[in-house]
C-alpha positions in Angstrom: -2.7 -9.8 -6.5 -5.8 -7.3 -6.1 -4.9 -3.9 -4.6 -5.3 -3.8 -0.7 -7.1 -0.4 0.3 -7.0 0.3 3.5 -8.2 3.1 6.2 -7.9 4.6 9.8 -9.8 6.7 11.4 -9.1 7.9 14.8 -11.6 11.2 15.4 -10.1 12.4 18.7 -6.5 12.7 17.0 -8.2 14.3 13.9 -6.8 11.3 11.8 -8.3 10.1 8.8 -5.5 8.4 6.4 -5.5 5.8 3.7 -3.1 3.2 2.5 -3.2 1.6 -0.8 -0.8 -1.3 -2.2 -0.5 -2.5 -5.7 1.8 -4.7 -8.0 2.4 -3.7 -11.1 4.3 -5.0 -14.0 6.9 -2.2 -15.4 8.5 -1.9 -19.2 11.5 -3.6 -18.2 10.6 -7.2 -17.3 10.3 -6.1 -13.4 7.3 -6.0 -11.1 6.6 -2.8 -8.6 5.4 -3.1 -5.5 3.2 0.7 -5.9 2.6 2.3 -2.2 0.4 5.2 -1.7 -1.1 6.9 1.4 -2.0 9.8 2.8 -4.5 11.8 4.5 -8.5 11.4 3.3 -8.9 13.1 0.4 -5.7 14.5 -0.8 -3.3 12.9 -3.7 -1.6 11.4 -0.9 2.3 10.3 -1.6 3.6 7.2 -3.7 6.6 5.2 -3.7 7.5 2.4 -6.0 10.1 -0.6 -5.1 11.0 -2.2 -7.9 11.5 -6.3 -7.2 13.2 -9.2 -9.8 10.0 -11.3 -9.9 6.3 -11.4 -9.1 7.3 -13.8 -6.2 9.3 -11.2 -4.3 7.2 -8.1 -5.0 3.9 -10.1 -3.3 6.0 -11.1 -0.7 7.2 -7.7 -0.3 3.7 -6.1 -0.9 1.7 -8.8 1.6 4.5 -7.7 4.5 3.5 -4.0 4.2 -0.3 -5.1 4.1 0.0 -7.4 7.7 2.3 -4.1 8.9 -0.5 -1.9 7.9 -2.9 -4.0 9.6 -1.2 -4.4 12.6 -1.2 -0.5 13.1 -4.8 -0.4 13.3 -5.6 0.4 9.1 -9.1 -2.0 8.2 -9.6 -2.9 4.3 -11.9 -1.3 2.8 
């Protein structure tokens, strides 16, 4: 899977936030679904879910991408 990068900008509410999503292979034999957001041009926050197989982490990561899409975020 390629990472999915995504944005919203909403410049009455002063909003300006990313979302990026990423698989990612760990030391164990797992795969991690990476998640990171926050606003424009800060560091932003990250959480990892660790999943069994590839399958389930792009299933899991492909959810949080139509989620993010849904709320209004556009690829970029």
């Amino acid at each position: 899977m390629t990472p999915g990068h995504f944005c919203k900008h909403d410049p009455e509410r002063n909003m300006a936030r990313f979302y990026r999503v990423d698989v990612a292979p760990t030391l164990f034999g797992e795969v991690s679904v990476v998640r990171s957001w926050g606003r424009i041009g800060t560091a932003g926050r990250t959480a990892f879910e660790t999943c069994p197989t590839s399958e389930t982490a792009e299933i899991a990561a492909a959810k949080t991408i139509c989620a993010k899409l849904k709320r209004g975020y556009l690829a970029k």
